[in-house]
C-alpha positions as CSV (number, residue, x, y, z in Angstrom):
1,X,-6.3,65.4,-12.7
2,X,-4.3,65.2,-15.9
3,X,-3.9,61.7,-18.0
4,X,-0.7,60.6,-17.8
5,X,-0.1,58.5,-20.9
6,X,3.2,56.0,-19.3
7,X,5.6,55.0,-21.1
8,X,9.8,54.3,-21.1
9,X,12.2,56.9,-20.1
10,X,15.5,57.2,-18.9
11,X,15.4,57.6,-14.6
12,X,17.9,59.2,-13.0
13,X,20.3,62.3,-13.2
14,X,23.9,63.1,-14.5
15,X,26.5,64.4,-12.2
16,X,25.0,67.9,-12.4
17,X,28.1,69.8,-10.9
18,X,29.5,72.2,-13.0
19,X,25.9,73.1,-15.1
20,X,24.0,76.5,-14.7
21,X,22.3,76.1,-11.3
22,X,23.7,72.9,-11.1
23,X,24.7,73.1,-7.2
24,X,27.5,71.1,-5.4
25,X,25.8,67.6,-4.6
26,X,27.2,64.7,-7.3
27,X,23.4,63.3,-6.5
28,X,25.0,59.6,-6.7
29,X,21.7,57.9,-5.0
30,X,20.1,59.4,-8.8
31,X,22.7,57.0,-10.2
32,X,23.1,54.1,-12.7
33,X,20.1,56.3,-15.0
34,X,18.4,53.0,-15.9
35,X,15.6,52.8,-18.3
36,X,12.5,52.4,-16.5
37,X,8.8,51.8,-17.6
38,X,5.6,52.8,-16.4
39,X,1.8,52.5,-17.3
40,X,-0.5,55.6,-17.7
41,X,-1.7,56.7,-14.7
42,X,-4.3,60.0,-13.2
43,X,-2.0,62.8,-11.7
44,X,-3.4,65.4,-10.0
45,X,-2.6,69.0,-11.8
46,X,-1.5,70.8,-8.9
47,X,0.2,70.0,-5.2
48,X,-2.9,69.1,-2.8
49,X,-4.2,72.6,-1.2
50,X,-5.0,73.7,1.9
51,X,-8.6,74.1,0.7
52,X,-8.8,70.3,-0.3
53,X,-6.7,69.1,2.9
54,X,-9.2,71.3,5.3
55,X,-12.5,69.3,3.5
56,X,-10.5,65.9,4.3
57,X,-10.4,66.8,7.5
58,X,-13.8,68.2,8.1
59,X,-15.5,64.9,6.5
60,X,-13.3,62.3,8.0
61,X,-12.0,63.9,11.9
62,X,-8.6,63.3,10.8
63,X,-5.6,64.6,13.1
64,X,-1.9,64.7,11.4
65,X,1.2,63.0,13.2
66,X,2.0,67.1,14.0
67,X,-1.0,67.7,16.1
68,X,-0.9,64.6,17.9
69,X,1.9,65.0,20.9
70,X,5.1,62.6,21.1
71,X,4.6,59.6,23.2
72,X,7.2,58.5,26.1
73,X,7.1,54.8,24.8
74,X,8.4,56.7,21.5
75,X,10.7,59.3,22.4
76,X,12.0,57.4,26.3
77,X,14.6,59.7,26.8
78,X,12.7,62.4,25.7
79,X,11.7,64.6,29.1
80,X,7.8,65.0,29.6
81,X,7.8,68.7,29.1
82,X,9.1,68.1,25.0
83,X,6.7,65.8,24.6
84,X,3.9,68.1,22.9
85,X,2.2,68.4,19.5
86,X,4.2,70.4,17.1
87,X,6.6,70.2,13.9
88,X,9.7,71.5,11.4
89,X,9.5,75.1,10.4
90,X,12.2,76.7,8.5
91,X,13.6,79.6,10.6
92,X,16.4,81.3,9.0
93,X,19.5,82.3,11.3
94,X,20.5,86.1,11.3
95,X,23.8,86.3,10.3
96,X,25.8,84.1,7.8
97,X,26.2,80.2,8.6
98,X,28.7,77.1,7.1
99,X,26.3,74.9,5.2
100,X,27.3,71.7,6.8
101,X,24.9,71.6,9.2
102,X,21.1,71.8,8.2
103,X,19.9,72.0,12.2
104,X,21.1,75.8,12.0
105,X,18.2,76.4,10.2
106,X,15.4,74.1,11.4
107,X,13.4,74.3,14.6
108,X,10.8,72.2,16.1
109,X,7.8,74.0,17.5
110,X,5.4,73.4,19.6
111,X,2.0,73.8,17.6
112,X,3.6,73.7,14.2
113,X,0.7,72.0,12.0
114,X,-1.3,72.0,8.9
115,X,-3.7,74.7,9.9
116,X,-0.7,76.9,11.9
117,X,2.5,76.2,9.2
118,X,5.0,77.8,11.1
119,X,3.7,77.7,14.5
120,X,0.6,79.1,16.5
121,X,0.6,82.4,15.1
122,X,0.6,81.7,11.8
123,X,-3.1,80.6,9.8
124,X,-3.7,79.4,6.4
125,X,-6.9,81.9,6.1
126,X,-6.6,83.3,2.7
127,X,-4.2,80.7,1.6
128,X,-6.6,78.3,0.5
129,X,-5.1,77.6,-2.7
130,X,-1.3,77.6,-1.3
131,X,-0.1,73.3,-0.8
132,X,-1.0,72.4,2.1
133,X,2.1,71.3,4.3
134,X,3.0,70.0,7.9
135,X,2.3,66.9,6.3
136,X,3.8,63.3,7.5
137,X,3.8,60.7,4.9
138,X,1.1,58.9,6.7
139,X,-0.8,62.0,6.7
140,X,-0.8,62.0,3.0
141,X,-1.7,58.3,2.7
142,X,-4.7,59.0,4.7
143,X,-6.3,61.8,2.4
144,X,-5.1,59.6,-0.7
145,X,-7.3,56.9,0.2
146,X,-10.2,59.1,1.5
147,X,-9.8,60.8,-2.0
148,X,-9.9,57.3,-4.2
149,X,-6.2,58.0,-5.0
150,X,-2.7,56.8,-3.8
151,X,0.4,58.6,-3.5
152,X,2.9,58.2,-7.0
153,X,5.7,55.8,-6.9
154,X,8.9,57.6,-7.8
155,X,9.3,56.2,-11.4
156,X,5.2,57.5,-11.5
157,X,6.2,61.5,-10.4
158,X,10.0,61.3,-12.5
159,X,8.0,60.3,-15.7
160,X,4.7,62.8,-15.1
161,X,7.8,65.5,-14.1
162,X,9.7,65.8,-17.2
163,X,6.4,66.1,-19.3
164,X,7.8,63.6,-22.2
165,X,11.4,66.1,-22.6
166,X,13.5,63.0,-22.3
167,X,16.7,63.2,-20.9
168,X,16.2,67.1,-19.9
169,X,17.5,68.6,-16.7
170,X,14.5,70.7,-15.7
171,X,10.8,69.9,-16.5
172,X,10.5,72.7,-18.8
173,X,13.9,72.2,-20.8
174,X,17.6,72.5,-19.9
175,X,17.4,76.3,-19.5
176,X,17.0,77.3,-15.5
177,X,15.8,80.8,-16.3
178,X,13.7,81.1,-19.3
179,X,13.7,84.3,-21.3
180,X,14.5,86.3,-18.0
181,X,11.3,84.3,-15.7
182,X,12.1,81.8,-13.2
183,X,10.0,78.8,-13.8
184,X,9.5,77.6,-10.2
185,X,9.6,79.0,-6.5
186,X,12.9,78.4,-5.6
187,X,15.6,80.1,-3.4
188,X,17.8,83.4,-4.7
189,X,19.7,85.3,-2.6
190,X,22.0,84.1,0.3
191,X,21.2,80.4,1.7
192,X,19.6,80.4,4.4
193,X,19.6,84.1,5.2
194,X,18.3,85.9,2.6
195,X,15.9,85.3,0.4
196,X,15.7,88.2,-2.5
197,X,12.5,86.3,-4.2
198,X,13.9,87.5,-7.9
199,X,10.8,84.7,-8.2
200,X,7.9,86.8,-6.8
201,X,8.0,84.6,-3.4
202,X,10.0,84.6,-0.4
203,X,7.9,81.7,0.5
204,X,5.5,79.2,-0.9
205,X,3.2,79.8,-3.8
206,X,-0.1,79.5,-4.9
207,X,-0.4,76.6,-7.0
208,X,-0.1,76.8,-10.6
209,X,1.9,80.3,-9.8
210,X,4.4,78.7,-12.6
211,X,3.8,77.4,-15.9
212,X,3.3,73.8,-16.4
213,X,5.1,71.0,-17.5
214,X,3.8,69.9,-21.3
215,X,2.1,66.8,-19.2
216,X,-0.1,69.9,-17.4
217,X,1.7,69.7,-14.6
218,X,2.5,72.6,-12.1
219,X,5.5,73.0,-9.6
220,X,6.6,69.3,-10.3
221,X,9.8,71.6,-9.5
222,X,10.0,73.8,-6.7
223,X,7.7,75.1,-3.7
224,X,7.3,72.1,-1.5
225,X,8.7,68.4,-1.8
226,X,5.9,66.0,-2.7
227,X,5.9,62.2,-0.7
228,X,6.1,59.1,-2.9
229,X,5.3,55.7,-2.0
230,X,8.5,54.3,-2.5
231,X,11.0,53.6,0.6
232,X,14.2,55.6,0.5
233,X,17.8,54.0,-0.4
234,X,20.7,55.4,-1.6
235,X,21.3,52.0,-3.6
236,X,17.7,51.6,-5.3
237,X,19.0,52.8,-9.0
238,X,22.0,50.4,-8.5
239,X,20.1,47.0,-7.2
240,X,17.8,48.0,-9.9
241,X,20.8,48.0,-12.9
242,X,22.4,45.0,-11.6
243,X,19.0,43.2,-13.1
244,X,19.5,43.9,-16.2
245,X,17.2,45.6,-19.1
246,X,14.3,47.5,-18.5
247,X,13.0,48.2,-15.1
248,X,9.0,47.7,-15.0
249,X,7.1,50.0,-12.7
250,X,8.9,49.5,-9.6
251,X,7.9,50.1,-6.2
252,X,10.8,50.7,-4.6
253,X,12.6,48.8,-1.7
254,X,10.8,46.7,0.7
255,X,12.7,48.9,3.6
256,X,14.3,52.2,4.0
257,X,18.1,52.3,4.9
258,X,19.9,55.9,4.7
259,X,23.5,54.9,6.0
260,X,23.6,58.6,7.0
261,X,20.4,58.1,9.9
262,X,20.2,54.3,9.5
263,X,17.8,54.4,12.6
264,X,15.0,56.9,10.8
265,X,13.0,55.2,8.5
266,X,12.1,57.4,5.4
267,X,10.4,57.8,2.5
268,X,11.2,59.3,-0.8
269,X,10.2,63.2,-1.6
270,X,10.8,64.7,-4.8
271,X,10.7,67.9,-6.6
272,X,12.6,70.5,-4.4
273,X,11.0,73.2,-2.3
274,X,11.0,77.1,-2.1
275,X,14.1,76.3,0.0
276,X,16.3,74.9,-3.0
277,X,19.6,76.5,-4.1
278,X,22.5,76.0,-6.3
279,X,23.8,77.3,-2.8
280,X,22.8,73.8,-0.7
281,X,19.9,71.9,-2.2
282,X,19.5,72.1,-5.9
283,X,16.9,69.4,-6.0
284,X,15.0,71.0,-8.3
285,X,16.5,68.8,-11.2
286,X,14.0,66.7,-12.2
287,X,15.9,63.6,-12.2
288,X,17.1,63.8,-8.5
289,X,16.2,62.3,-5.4
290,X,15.1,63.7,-1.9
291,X,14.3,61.4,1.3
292,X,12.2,62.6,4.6
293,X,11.7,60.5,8.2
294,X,8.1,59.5,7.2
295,X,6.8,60.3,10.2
296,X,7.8,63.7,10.4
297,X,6.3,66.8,8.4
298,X,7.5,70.6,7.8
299,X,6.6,73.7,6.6
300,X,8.1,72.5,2.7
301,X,6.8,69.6,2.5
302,X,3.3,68.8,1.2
303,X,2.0,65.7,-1.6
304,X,-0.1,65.3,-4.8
305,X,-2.0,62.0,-6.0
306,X,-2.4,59.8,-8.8
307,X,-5.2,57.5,-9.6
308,X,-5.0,54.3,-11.8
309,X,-6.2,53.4,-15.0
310,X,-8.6,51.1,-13.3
């Protein structure tokens, strides 16, 4: 873990349509940027690995939300034979696709977990220090505690992201591309069909594949989201404003609404994945803002920890 020393910073992000890599989303739930204040904290250095995730697992017995099937009292109208153990896994259509519908490009399957990413052919052997991913937010929570740690709040990962560059758009800077080198695993080519990986990876990374942020920490953008504490609401930044002066390390909501699902719970994710684009999803700004149904994982979306000064 790195010492993270807190501090006051401005949280949020700038319309950031019409920048370099800037993408096509106004990223209004990022909005008022408020000023914000947090205490130092513990982060961990990297995204939590499959190696550390596997030795959880193998002290403790634990079984993720993907391994364990759907129940009928959950999912009623849900017909017996769908009810198995499985999860999200990117799978990328053949032929070009309109953008405005994301279920073009995600599947659930059967079998779909921590140990078999993308279904049960796939394996994490060799790919112990890739994030570890098929992880549900309560999945997370579990290996926080069994760690001595807790997941960030989102005013916790915004200030560890931008390393002390206040006001930047990128943890590194406001440059995307730096002297000709990406900086984080991220999408180039054609979204969601090609993938050209100008980045070294068509997929996810090793940790600490990228250089760190000036706080030490790697692939705060890019590679896989990382859960947060905080519930997710499109109107957090604004009930926050409305208070008045600085904001002191807030938790975040005391429920989740997204007026989009209102019926899905979620939590907030941050950071962008491999999958992120100027294209679709250029959450890769360190001031925006992603959200995921807490009890659902995928194969982009994985956690890190921080620990308190006490």
């Amino acid at each position: 873990m790195v010492w993270i020393p807190g501090g006051e910073f401005s949280m949020g992000c700038d319309d950031p349509r019409g920048k370099p890599f800037g993408g096509r989303d106004a990223m209004p739930d990022a909005r008022p940027v408020r000023r914000v204040s947090v205490g130092g904290f513990w982060m961990d250095r990297t995204e939590v690995t499959n190696d550390q995730y596997a030795a959880f697992v193998a002290a403790t017995g634990y079984v993720t939300v993907a391994e364990t099937p759907p129940t009928a009292a959950d999912f009623p109208d849900a017909p017996p034979e769908n009810l198995v153990a499985g999860s999200i896994v990117f799978t990328p259509p053949s032929h070009p696709v309109p953008l405005d519908n994301h279920y073009v490009w995600w599947a659930y399957v059967p079998g779909a977990d921590c140990r078999h990413p993308t279904g049960p052919g796939s394996s994490i052997e060799g790919l112990g220090d890739y994030p570890v991913v098929q992880i549900a937010w309560a999945d997370a929570v579990a290996y926080a505690t069994w760690a001595g740690k807790r997941l960030p709040t989102e005013a916790e990962w915004e200030f560890a992201a931008r390393g002390g560059l206040s006001g930047a758009m990128y943890p590194w800077g406001d440059e995307f591309i730096v002297a000709g080198a990406s900086m984080a695993n991220t999408w180039q080519g054609r979204f969601p069909t090609e993938n050209t990986a100008d980045d070294g990876f068509a997929t996810l990374a090793p940790v600490a594949a990228f250089p760190p942020n000036p706080y030490g920490l790697h692939d705060v953008s890019g590679n896989v989201w990382e859960w947060c504490s905080d519930w997710y609401r499109p109107d957090t930044y604004r009930r926050d404003a409305s208070r008045g002066g600085v904001v002191r390390d807030p938790r975040g909501p005391h429920a989740s609404h997204d007026p989009q699902e209102p019926g899905q719970a979620k939590r907030v994710l941050r950071g962008g994945s491999y999958l992120c684009t100027e294209q679709y999803c250029s959450r890769y700004i360190v001031g925006t803002r992603g959200k995921g149904e807490a009890s659902s994982g995928a194969n982009h979306i994985g956690f890190r920890c921080v620990r308190s000064r006490d």
